[in-house]
C-alpha positions as CSV (number, residue, x, y, z in Angstrom):
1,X,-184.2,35.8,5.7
2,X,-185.7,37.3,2.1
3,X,-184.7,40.4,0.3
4,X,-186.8,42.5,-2.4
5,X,-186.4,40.5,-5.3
6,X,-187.6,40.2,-9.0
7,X,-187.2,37.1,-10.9
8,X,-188.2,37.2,-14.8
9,X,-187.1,36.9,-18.2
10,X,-185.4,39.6,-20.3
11,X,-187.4,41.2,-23.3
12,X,-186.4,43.5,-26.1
13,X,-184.3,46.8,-25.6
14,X,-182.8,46.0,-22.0
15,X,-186.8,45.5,-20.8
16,X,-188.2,42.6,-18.7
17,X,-191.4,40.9,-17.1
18,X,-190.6,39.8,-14.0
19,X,-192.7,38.9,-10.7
20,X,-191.7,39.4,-6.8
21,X,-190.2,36.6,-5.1
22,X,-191.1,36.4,-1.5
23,X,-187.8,35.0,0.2
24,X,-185.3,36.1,-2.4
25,X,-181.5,36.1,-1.3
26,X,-178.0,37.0,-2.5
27,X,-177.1,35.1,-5.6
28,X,-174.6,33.1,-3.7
29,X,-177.6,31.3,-1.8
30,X,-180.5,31.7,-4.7
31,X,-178.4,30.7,-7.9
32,X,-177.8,26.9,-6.0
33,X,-181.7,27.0,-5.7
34,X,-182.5,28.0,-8.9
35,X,-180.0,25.0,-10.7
36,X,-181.6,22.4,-8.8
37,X,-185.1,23.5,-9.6
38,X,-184.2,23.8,-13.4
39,X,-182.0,20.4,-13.2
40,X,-184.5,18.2,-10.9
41,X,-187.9,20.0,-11.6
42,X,-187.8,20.9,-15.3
43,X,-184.7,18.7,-16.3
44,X,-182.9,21.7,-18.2
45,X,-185.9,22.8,-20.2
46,X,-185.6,26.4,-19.2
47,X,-188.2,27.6,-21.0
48,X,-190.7,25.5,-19.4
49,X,-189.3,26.5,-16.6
50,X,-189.9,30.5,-17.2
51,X,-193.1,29.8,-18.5
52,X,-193.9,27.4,-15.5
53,X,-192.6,30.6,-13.4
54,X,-194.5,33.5,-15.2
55,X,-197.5,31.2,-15.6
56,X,-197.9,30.9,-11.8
57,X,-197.2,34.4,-11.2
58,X,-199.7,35.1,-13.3
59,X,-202.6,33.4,-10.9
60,X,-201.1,35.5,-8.2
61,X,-199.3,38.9,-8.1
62,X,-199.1,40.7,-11.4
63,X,-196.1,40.2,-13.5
64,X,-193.7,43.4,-13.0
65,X,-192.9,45.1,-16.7
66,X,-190.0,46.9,-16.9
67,X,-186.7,48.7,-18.3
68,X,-182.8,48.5,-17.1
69,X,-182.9,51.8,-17.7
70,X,-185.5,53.4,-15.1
71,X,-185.5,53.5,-11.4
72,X,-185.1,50.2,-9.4
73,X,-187.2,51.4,-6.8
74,X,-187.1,49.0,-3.7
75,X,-185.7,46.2,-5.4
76,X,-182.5,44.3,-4.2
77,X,-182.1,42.0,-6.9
78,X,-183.0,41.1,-10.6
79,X,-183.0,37.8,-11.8
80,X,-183.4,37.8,-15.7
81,X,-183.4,34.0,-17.1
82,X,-181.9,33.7,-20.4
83,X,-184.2,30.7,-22.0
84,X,-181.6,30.9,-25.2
85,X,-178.1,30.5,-22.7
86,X,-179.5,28.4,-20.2
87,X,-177.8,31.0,-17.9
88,X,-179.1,33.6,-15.3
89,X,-177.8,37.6,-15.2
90,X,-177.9,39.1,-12.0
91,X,-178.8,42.7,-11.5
92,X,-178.8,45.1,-8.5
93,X,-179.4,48.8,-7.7
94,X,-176.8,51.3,-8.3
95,X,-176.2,54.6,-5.8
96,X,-178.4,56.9,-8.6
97,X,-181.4,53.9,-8.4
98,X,-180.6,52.1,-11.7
99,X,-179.7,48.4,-12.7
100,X,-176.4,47.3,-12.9
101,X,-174.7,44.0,-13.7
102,X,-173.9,41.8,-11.1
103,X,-172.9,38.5,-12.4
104,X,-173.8,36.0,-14.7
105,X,-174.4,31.9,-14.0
106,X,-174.6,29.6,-16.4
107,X,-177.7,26.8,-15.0
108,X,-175.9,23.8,-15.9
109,X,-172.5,22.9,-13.7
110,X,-169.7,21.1,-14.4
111,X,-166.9,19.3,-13.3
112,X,-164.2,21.7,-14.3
113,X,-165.7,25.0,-13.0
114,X,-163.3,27.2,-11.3
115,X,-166.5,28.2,-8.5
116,X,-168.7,25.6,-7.2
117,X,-171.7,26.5,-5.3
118,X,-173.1,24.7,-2.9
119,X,-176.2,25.4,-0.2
120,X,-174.7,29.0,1.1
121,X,-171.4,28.9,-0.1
122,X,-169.2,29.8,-2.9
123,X,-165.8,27.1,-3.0
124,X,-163.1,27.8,-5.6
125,X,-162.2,24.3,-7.1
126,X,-158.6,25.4,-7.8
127,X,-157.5,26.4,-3.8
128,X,-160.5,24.9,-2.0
129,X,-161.2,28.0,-0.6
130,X,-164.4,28.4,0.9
131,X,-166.6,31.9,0.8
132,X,-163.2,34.1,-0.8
133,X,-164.8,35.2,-4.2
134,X,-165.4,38.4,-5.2
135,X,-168.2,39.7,-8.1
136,X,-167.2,42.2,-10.0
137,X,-168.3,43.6,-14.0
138,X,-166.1,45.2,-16.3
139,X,-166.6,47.2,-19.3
140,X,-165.9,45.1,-22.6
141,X,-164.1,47.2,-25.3
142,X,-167.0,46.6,-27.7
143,X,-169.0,49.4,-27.3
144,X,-172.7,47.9,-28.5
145,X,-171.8,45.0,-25.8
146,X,-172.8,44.2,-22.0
147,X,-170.1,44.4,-19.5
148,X,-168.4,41.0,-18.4
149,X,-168.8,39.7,-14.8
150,X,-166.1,38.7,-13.4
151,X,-165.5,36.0,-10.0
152,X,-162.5,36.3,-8.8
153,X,-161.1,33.8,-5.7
154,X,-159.3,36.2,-3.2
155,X,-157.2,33.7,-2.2
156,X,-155.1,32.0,-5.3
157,X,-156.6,34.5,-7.4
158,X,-158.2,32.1,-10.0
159,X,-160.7,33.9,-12.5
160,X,-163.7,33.1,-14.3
161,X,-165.2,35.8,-16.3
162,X,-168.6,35.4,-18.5
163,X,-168.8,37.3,-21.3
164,X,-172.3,39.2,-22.4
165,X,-173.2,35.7,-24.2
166,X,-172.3,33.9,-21.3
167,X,-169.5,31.9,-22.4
168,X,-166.8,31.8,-19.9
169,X,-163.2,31.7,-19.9
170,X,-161.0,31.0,-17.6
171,X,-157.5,32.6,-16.4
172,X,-154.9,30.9,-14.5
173,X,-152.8,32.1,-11.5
């Protein structure tokens, strides 16, 4: 089952070109998707892989222009690819119709991350812990920078938190 959803790349000033993606899901479920086809498909070159995306769109429906800042409209879910990072920030509506920051995902896994995702679920790697995360942002104290997203498991209470450059740290119990 799809949800309204953009996928595209960020521009300047908070805008972005993105096209409609026809089964679309919760990041939980599309993020997996979206590493596999960057890892297997375009082996980590991610900006063939926007432009393989945007290209294509192009043939089809028209690319979508637009701005954090104005109304989301229908939309359930912005994917912006960060070709620079390698990494993916996730967007969705707030109650007054705007963007918000959902979460950020680095493309490439590995071995020590604290949240593993695999097909439709999210494990925590310290407790084992299957489907217990929670998303969250937070306000950084810089005032120029993006809000960090935070996953948090609900069970030990392990937390991984990406910053608005998308380097993550990690906190212990």
């Amino acid at each position: 089952m799809g949800c309204r959803t953009h996928i595209g790349v960020p521009g300047p000033n908070d805008t972005y070109r993105a096209f409609y993606l026809h089964w679309g899901d919760h990041p939980v479920r599309l993020i997996p998707r979206m590493r596999s086809t960057w890892r297997e498909q375009f082996v980590g070159d991610t900006a063939a892989w926007t432009a393989d995306l945007l290209h294509r769109q192009a043939d089809g429906d028209p690319l979508w222009h637009g701005d954090l800042a104005e109304p989301v409209g229908d939309t359930e879910w912005l994917y912006l690819i960060h070709q620079h990072h390698a990494a993916v920030e996730v967007h969705t509506p707030t109650t007054d119709d705007r963007w918000q920051l959902y979460s950020r995902h680095l493309l490439a896994t590995h071995p020590d991350d604290l949240f593993v995702f695999t097909g439709d679920a999210v494990r925590c790697s310290g407790c084992g812990t299957v489907d217990e995360v929670e998303f969250a942002t937070r306000a950084t104290t810089e005032a120029d920078a993006k809000p960090d997203a935070v996953m948090r498991c609900e069970n030990c209470g392990r937390t991984e938190t990406t910053t608005s450059n998308f380097a993550t740290h990690r906190a212990s119990t």
